[in-house]
N, C-alpha and C positions, 0 to 999 in steps of 0.2 A: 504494500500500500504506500499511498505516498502522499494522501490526503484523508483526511476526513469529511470530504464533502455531503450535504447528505447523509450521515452517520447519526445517531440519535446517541448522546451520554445522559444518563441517569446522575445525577448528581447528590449525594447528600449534604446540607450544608450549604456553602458556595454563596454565599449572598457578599461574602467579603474574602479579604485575605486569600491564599495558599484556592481556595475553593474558586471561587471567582479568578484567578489570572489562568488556572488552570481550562476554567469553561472559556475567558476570552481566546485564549491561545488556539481550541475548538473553534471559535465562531472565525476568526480567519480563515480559516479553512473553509467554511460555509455548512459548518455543522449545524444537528439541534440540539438544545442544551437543554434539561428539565432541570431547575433549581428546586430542589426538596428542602426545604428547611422551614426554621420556628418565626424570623425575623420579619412579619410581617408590618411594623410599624417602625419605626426610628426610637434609635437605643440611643438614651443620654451617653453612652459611654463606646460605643462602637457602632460604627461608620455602618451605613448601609442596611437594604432590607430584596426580598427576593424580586421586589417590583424595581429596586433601580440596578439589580442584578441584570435585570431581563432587560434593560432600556441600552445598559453597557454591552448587551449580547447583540442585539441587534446593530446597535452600531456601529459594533466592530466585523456584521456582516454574515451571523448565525439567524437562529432561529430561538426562539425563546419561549418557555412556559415556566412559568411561576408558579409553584406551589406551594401553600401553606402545611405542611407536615412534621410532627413531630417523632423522628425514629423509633421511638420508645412505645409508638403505638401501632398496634399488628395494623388495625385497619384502617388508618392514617396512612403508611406505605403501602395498604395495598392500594386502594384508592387513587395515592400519587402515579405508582406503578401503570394503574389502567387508565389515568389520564394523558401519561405519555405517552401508550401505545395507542387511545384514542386520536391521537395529535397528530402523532408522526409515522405512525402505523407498525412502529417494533421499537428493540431496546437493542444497542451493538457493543453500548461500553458503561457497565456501575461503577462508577468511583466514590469509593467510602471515607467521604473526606472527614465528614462534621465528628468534633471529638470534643471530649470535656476535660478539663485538666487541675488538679489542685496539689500541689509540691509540698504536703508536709508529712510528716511523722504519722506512726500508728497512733499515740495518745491526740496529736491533733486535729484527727480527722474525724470528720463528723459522719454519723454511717448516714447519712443524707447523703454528703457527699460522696461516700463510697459506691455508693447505689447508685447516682448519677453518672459516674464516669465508668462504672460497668454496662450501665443499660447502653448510655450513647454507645461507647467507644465495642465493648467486645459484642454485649447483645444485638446492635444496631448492625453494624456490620453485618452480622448471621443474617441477621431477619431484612436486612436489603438486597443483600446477595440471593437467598432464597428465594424474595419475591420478585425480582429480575431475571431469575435462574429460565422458567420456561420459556420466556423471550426472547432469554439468549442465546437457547439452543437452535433458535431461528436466523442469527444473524452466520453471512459468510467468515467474518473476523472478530469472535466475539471475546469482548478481555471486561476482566474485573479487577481495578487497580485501587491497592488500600493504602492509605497515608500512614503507613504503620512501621514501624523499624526494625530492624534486623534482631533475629534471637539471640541477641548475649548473654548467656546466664553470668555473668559477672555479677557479684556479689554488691557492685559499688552503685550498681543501676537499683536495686532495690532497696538499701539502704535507708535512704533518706527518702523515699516515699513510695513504702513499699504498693499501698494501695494503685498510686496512678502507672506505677509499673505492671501490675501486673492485668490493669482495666486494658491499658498499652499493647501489652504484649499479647492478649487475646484478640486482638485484631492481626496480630503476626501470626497466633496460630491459625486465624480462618484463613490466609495465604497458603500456609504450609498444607494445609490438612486439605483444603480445598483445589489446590491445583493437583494434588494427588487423583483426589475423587473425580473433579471434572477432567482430565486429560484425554480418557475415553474419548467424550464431547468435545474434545478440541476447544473451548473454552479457557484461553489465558487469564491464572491468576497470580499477579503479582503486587508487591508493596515496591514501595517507595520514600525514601526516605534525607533529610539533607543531610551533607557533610556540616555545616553552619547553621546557627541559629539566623530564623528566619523572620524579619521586619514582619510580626502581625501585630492587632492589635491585643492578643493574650502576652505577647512576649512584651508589648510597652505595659500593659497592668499588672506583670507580674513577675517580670524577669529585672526591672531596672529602668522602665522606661523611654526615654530618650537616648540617655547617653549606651544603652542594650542595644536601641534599633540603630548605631554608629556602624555597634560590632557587628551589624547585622548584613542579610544578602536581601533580596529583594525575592517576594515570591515566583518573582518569571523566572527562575530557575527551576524553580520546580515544574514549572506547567513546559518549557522546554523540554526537560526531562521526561514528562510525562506524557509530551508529543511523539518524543521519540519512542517509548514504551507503543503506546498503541496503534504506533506506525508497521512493528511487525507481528509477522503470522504468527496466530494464538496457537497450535499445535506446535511450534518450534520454541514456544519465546511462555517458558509457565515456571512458576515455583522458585522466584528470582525476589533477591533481597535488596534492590537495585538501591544505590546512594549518588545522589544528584550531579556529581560532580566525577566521581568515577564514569558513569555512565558515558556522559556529554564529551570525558574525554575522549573514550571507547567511539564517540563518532564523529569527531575530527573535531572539537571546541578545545581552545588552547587559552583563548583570550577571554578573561571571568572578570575583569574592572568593569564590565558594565553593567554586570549585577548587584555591584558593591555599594550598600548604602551611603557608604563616606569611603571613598577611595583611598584616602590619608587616613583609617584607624585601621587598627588589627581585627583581624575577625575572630568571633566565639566561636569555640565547637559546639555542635548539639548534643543533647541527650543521647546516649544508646546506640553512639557510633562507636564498634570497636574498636581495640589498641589497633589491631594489623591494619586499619584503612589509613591511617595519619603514614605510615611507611610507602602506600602506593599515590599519594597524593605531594605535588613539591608544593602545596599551600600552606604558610605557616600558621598556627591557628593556636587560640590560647584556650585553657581547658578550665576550668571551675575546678575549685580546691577541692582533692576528694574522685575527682573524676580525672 
């Protein structure tokens, strides 16, 4: 393939950040984008909602459907599910982007919060993937790409917050587990994941803010990245832990200042990128204490 013209993505999330650069990146191509997500009104605190998701889709030359859904509900995604195939008449790519995240200790976590970022991140995933699943055995190139990160069992990722670790890492195992089970179906499934902390608006509430999003890259790395991913054949191309910047180089990208949110600061490392990937990479990159 070499476009996605025409292609129908399922999107969870996507109304801003990592989720939306990923569906613009789409709608260049002259895809159609289904925005699933909660955001239907404007948030004092983050940017955007699934209607001016859908306004930046068309603009930039897609096709766009806005829905209101929240993963957490079986009949909410189905619902969404049979609106896009209403729309556009099939589903060709789920990406399970929308995730919940809170970075503190076992005594500080609230099981509110606990339950939150399992339902999103590991149940969510299951139950969109599932409910895309018969659609997708309809498409000629059908892939399901989760914003999820490679399995490290390294002791230093659990740690300090063991909870959103391991809500995390069940969206790593529906990659693993499920590109096994779909392969039969030629169905690609794969994660995705950055070398760098990435400019959203969770990393400016909660990583550091401003002088965070310095160290930060810009989301069109990832949605590059994630062009590239559903650019090849799903029967050849499953069960892959792909890392942003690895990948890109892997198809001739040398030159990364243009993603750099301040060209003149250092970049962070992200979460749950193992020791060996800083060896095949010559970007130098600063790591949180502990990590």
């Amino acid at each position: 393939m070499s476009s996605l013209k025409d292609k129908t993505l399922f999107m969870s999330g996507g109304s801003r950040g990592i989720g939306l650069a990923i569906a613009l990146r789409a709608a260049r191509d002259g895809a159609n984008v289904v925005i699933a997500a909660k955001t239907a009104e404007p948030h004092l605190k983050l940017p955007g909602t699934i209607f001016t998701a859908a306004e930046e889709i068309e603009a930039a030359g897609g096709k766009a459907l806005p829905v209101v859904c929240d993963i957490r509900e079986e009949k909410q995604v189905a619902a969404a599910v049979n609106a896009a195939v209403d729309a556009f008449g099939g589903i060709d790519v789920c990406i399970n982007n929308a995730s919940a995240i809170q970075l503190t200790p076992t005594e500080m976590t609230e099981m509110k919060r606990f339950d939150l970022m399992h339902q999103v991140n590991m149940r969510g995933t299951f139950l969109v993937s599932k409910t895309c699943l018969p659609h997708l055995k309809k498409s000629a190139n059908a892939h399901i790409l989760n914003l999820a990160p490679p399995l490290d069992m390294s002791p230093k990722w659990f740690g300090p917050h063991v909870a959103y670790t391991m809500a995390k890492y069940g969206m790593s195992m529906c990659t693993l587990g499920m590109a096994q089970e779909f392969s039969k179906l030629e169905i690609a499934v794969n994660s995705l994941w950055p070398l760098t902390v990435i400019d959203t608006a969770a990393v400016r509430n909660l990583l550091g803010g401003d002088a965070m999003a310095k160290m930060s890259r810009k989301p069109e790395i990832l949605a590059d990245a994630a062009h590239c991913i559903l650019m090849q054949q799903a029967k050849t191309c499953t069960g892959n832990f792909f890392i942003d910047e690895l990948l890109l180089r892997d198809n001739g990208v040398n030159d990364f200042s243009t993603y750099a949110c301040d060209p003149d600061s250092p970049l962070a490392a992200d979460f749950f990128v193992p020791d060996e990937v800083f060896d095949k990479v010559p970007t130098k990159l600063m790591r949180a204490p502990g990590y």
